[in-house]
N, C-alpha and C positions, 0 to 999 in steps of 0.2 A: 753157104748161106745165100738165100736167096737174093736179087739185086731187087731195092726197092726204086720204082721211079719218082723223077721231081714231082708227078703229075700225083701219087700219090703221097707222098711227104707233103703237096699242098696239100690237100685233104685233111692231113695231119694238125697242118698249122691252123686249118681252119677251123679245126674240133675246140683246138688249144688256144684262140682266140674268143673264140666261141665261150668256152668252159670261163676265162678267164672274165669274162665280160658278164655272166650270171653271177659270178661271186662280186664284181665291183658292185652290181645293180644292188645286189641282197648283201652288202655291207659285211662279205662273209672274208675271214681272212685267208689267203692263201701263199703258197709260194711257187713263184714262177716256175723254176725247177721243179716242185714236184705237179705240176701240173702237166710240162713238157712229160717224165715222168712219166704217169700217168698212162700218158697218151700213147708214147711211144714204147714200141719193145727194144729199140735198139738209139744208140747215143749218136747225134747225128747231125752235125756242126751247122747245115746248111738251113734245118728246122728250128735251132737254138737260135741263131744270130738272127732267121727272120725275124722270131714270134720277138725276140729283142730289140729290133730294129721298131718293129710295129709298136711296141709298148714304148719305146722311150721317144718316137715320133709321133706318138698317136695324136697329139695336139695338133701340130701343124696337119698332119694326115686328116683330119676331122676338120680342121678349117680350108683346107683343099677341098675334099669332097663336098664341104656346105656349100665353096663357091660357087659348083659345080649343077649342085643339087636342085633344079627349079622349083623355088617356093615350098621347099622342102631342105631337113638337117638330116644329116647321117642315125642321129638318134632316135627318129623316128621309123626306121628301117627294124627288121626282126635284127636277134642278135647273129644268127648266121650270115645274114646280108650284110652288116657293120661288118663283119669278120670278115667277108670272101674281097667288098672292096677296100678294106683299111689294106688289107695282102697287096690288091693288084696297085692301089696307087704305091704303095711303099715300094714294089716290084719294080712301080715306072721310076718311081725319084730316088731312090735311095741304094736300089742294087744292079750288079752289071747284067741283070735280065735282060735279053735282049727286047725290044720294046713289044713290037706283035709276041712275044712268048707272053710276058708276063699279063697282055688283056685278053689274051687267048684262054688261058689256062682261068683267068679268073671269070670269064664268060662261059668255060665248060663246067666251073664248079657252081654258078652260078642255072644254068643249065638244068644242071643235077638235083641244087638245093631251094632255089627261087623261083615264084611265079615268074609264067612271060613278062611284066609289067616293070618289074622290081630288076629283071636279067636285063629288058630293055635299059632300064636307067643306070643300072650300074655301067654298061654298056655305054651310052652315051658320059657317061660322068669320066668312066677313063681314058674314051676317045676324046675330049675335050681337056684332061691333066698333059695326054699323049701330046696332041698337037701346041698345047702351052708350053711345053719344054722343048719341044722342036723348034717353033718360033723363038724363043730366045737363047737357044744354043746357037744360033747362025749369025 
């Protein structure tokens, strides 16, 4: 079997945030697992605990990214955008991502799926989570 990379398993998690944030909008039921499911052909711990991580933080993740957000909310972004930075902040605070992996990866998904505009600010919004958790880890 073929190895799949982190870089696309984010892509994965970004579908599955994604997917998961059309069904809240349109009040549609779903279950987390089969959306993972879904998404993925193969069972894959490090996709599961993200998209988990991101769901059961996504409060405080969404009031990180507002602080961040100039004169703008996370809500207001397409739902791929909410999905690529809800990933990279939760990458910065909550997993042992190393810190340039997780704004890296989420500026090349970014890249990929966002205007220049919308890359810029996610861009700035987790250079600014980055440097707030360095400043007070010291």
């Amino acid at each position: 079997m073929e190895q799949v990379t982190r870089s696309e398993l984010r892509k994965k998690i970004m579908t599955i945030l994604y997917q998961i944030n059309v069904y809240q909008n349109n009040q549609i039921e779903y279950e987390v697992n089969q959306v993972i499911e879904n998404t993925l052909e193969i069972d894959n711990d490090f996709v599961r605990d993200t998209v988990y991580g991101v769901i059961t933080n996504q409060k405080d993740i969404d009031e990180c990214a507002n602080q961040y957000l100039n004169k703008w909310t996370i809500n207001r972004l397409g739902f791929t955008d909410q999905a690529i930075l809800r990933l990279g902040i939760y990458e910065l605070l909550y997993s042992d991502t190393p810190e340039v992996v997780a704004i890296n990866e989420a500026i090349e998904l970014a890249k990929d799926y966002s205007d220049d505009d919308v890359r810029k600010m996610i861009n700035g919004v987790l250079d600014k989570v980055y440097h707030h958790k360095v400043d007070h880890e010291s």
